[in-house]
N, CA, C and O of each residue as an XYZ file, in Angstrom:
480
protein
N       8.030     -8.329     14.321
C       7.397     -7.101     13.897
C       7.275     -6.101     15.045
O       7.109     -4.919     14.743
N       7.343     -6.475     16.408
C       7.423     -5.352     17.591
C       7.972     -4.757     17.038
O       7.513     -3.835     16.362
N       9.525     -5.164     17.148
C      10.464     -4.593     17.310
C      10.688     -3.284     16.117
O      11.309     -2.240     16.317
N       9.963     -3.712     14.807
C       9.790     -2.436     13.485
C       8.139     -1.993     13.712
O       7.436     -2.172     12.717
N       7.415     -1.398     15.006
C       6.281     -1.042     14.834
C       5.912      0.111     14.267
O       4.705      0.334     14.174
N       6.913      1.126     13.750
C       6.381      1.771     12.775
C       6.850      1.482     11.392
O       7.378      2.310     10.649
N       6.589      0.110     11.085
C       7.066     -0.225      9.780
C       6.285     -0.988      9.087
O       6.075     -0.793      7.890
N       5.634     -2.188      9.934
C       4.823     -2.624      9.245
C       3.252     -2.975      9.768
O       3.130     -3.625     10.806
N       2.212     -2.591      9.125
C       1.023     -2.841      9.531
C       0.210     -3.616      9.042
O      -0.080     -3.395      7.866
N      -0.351     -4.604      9.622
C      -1.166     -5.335      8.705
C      -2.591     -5.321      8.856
O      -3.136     -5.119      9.941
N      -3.156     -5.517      7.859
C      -5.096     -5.056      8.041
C      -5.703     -6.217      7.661
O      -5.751     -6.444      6.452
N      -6.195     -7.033      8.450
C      -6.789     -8.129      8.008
C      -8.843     -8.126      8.428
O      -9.463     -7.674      9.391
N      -9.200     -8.697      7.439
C     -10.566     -8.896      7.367
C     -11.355    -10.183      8.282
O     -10.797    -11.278      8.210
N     -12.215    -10.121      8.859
C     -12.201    -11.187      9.772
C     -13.840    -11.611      9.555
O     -14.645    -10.696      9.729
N     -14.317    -12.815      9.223
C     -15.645    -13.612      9.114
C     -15.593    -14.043     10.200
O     -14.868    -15.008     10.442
N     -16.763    -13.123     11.682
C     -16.500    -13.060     12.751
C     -17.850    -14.544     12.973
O     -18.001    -15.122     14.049
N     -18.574    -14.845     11.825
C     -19.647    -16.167     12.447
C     -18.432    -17.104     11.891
O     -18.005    -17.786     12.822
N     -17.729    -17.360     10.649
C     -16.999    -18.350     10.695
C     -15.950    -18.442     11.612
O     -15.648    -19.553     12.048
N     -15.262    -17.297     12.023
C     -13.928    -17.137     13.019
C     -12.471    -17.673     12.133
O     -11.619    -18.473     12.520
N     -12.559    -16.755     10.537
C     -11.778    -16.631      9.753
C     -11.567    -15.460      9.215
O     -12.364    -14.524      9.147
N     -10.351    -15.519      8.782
C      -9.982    -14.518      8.203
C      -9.865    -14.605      6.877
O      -9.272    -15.547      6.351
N     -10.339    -13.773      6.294
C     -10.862    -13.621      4.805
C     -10.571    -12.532      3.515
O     -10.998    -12.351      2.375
N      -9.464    -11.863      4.535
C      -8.967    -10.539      3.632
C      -8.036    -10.225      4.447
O      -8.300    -10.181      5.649
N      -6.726     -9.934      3.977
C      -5.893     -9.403      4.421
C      -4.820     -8.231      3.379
O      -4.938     -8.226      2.154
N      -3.924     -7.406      4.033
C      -2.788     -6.946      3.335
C      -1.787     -6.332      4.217
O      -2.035     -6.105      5.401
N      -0.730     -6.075      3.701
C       0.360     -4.949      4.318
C       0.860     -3.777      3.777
O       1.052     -3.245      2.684
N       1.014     -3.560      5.089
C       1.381     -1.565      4.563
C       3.146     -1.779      5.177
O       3.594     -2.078      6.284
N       3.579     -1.567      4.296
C       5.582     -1.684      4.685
C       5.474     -0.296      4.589
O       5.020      0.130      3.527
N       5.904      0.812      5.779
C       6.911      2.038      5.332
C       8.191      2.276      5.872
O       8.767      1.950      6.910
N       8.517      3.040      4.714
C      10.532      2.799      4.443
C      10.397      3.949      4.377
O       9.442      4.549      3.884
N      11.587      4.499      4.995
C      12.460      5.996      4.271
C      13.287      5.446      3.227
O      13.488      4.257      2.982
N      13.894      6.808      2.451
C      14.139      6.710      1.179
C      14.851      7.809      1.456
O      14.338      8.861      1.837
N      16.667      7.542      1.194
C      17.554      8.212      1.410
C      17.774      9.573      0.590
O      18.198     10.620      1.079
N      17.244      9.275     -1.344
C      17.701      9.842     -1.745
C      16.314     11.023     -1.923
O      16.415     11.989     -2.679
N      15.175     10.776     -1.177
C      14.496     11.852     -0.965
C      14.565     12.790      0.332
O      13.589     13.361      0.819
N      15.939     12.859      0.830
C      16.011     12.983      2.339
C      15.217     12.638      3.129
O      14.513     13.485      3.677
N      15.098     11.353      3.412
C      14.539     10.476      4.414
C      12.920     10.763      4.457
O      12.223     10.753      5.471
N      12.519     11.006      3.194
C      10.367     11.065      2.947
C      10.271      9.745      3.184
O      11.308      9.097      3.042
N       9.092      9.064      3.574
C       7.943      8.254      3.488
C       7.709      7.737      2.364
O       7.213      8.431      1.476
N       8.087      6.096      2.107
C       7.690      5.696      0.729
C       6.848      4.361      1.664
O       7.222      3.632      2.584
N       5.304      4.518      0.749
C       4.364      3.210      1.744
C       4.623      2.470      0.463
O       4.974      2.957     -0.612
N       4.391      1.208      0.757
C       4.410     -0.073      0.072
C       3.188     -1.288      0.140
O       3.062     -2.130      1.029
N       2.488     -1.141     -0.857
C       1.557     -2.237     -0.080
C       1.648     -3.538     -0.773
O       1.754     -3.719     -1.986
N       1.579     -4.644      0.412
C       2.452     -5.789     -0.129
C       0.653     -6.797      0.345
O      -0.323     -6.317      0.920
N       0.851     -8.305     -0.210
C       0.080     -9.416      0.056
C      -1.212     -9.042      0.242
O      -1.764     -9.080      1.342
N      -1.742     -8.673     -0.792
C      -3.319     -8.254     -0.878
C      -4.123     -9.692     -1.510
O      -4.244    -10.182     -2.633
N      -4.575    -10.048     -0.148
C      -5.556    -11.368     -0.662
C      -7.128    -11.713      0.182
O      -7.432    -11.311      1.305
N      -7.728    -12.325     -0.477
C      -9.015    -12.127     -0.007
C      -9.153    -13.768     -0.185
O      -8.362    -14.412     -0.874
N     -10.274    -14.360      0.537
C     -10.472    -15.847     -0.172
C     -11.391    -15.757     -1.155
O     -12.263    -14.930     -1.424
N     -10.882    -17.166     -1.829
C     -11.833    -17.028     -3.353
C     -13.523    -17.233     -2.671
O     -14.433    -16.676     -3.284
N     -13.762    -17.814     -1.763
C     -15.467    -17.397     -1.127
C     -15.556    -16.316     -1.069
O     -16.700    -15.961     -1.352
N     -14.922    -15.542     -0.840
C     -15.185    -14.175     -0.546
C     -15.260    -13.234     -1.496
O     -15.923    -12.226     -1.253
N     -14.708    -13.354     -2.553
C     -14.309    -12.383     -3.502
C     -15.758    -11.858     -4.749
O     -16.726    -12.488     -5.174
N     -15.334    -10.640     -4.956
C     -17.086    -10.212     -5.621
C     -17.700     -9.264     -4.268
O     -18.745     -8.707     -4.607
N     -17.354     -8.994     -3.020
C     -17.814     -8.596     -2.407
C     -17.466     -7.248     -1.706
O     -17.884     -6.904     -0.601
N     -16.515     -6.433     -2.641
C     -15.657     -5.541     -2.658
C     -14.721     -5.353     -1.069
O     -14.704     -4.281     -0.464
N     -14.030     -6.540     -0.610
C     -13.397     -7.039      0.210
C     -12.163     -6.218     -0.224
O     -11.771     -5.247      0.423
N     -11.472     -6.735     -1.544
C     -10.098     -6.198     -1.531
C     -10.313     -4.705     -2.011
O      -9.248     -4.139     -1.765
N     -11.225     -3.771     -2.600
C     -11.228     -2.606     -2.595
C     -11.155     -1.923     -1.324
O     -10.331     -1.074     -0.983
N     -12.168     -2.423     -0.634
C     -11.888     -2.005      0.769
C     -10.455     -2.414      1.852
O     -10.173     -1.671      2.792
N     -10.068     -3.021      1.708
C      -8.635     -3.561      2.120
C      -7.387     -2.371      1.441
O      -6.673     -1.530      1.987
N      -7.546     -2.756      0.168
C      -6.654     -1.369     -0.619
C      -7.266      0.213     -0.222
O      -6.370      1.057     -0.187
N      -7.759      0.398     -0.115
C      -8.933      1.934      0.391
C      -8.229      2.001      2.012
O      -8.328      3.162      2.411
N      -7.767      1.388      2.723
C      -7.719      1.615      3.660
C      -6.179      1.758      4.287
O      -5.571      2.545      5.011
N      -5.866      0.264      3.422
C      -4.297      0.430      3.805
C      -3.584      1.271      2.966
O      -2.360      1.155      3.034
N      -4.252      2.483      1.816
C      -3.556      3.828      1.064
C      -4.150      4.634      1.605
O      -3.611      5.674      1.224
N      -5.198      4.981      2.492
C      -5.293      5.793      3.307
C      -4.350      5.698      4.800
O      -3.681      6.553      5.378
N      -4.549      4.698      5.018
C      -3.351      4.851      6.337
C      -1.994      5.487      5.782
O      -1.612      6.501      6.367
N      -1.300      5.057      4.830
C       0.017      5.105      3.994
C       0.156      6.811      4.093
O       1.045      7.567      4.485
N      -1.189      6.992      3.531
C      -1.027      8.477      3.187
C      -1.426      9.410      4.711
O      -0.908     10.525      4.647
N      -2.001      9.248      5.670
C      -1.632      9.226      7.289
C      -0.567      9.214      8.176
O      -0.352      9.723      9.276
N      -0.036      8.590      7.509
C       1.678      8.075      8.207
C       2.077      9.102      7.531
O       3.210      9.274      7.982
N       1.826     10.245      6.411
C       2.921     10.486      5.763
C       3.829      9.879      4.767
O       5.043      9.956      4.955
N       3.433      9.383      3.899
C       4.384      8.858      2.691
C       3.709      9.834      1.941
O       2.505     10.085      1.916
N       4.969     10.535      1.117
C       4.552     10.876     -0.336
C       4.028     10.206     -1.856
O       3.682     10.817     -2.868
N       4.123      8.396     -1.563
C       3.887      8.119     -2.383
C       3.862      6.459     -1.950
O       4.477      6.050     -0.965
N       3.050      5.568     -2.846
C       2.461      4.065     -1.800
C       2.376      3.394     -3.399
O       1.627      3.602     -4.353
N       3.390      2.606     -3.195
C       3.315      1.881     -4.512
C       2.997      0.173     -4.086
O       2.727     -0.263     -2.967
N       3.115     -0.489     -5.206
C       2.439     -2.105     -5.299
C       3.441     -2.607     -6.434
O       4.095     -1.909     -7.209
N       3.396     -3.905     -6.340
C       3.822     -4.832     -7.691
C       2.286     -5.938     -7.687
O       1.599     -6.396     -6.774
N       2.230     -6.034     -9.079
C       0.830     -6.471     -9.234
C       0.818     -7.411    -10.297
O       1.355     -7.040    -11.341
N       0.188     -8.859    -10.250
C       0.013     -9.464    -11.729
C      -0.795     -8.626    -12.940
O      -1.597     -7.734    -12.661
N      -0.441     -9.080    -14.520
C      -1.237     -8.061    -15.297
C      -2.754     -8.073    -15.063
O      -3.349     -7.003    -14.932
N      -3.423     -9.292    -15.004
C      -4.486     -9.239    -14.446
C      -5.266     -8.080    -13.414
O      -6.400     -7.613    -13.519
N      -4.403     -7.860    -12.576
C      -4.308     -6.768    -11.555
C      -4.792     -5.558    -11.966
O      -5.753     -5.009    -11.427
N      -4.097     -5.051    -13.019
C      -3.732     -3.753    -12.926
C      -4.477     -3.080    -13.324
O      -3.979     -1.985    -13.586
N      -6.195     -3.194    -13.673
C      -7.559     -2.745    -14.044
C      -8.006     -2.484    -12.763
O      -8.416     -1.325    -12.699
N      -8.111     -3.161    -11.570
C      -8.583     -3.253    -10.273
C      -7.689     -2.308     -9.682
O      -8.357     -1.354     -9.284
N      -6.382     -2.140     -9.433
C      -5.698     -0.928     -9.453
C      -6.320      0.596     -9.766
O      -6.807      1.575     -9.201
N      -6.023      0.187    -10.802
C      -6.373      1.578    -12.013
C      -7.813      2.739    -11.470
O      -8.067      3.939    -11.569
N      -8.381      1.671    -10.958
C      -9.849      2.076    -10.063
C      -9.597      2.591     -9.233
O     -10.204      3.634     -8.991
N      -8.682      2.179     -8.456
C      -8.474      2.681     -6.798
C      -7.321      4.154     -7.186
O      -6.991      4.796     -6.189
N      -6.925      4.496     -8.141
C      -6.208      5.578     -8.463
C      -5.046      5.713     -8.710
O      -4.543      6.784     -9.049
N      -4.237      4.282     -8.533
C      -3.234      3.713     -9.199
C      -2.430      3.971    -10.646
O      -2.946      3.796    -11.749
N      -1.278      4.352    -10.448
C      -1.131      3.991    -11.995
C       0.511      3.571    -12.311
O       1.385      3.726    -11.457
N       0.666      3.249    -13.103
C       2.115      2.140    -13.675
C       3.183      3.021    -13.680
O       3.004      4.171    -14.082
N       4.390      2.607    -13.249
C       5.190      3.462    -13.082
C       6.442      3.247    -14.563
O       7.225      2.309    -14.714
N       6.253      4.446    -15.463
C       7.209      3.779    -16.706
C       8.208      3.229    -16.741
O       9.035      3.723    -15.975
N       8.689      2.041    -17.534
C       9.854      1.594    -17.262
C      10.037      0.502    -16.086
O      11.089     -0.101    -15.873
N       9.166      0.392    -15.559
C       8.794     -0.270    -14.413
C       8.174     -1.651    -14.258
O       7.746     -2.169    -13.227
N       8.209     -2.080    -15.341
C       7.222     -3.690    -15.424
C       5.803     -3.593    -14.614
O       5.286     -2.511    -14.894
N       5.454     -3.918    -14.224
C       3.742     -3.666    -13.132
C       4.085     -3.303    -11.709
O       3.393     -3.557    -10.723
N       5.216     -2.690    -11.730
C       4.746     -1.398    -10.491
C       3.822     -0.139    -10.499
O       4.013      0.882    -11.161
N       3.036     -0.331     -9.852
C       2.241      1.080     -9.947
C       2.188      1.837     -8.462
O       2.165      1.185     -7.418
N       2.176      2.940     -8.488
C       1.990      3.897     -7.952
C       1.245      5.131     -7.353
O       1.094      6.022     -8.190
N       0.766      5.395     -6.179
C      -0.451      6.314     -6.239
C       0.438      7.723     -5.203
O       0.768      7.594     -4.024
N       0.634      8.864     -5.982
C       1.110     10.101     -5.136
C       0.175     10.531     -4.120
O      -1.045     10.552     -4.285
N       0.665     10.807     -3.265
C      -0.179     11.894     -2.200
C       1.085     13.005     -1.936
O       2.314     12.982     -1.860
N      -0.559     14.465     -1.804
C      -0.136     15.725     -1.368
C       0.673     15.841     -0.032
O       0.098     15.861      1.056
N       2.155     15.923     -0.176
C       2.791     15.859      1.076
C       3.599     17.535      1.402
O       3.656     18.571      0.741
N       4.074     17.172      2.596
C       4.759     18.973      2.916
C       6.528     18.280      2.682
O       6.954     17.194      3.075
N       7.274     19.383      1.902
C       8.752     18.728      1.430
C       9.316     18.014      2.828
O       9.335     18.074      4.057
N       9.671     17.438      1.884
C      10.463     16.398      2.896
C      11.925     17.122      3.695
O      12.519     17.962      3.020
N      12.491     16.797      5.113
C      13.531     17.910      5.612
C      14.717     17.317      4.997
O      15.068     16.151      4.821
N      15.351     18.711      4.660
C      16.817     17.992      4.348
C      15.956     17.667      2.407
O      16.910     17.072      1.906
N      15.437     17.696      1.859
C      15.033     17.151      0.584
C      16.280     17.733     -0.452
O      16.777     17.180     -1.433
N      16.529     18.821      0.048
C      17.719     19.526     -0.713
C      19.522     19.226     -1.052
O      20.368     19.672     -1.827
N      19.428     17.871      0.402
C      20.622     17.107      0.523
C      21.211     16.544     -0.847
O      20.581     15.983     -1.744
N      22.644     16.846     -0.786
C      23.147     16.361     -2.323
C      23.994     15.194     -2.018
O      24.585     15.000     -0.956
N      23.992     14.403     -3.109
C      24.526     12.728     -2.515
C      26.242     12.902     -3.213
O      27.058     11.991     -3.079
């Protein structure tokens, strides 16, 4: 992961009297050719332990790693999610991308991307 340090970040939660970690996720960002090279964030392995959970651990985990996403500059920070999921999503401002099986998606206000006008 040095070697891609502006690619992937990870945010993990830490139970500093147990000396565990108890929440974690990742923020993957990719360019995306056919938007002339914009910012697409990705947030991947959102898990909390089942002790932990109820304690708005993974809201705060998601709250943070789509605010960074949208920091870096991505126009847009998507997820793949079990159906279960996608209520807890839906909260954080999420929403399903059509056609898409349980990808969802959250836009942010970005400035055009350079080159966006490039024809393939």
């Amino acid at each position: 992961m040095r070697s891609c340090s502006d690619t992937y970040y990870c945010t993990v939660v830490v139970d500093t009297v147990e000396d565990k970690i108890v929440g974690a996720a990742t923020l993957l960002m990719e360019r995306k050719f056919i938007r002339g090279l914009a910012k697409r964030a990705r947030l991947e392995n959102v898990v909390v332990r089942s002790k932990y959970r109820g304690k708005q651990l993974g809201k705060s985990v998601v709250e943070i790693v789509s605010n960074l996403g949208k920091a870096l500059g991505a126009y847009k920070m998507t997820l793949d999610c079990k159906d279960a999921m996608i209520p807890f999503y839906q909260t954080l401002g999420y929403s399903r991308e059509p056609g898409a099986g349980n990808m969802m998606s959250i836009r942010f206000p970005t400035a055009p991307a350079i080159n966006s006008e490039a024809k393939l």
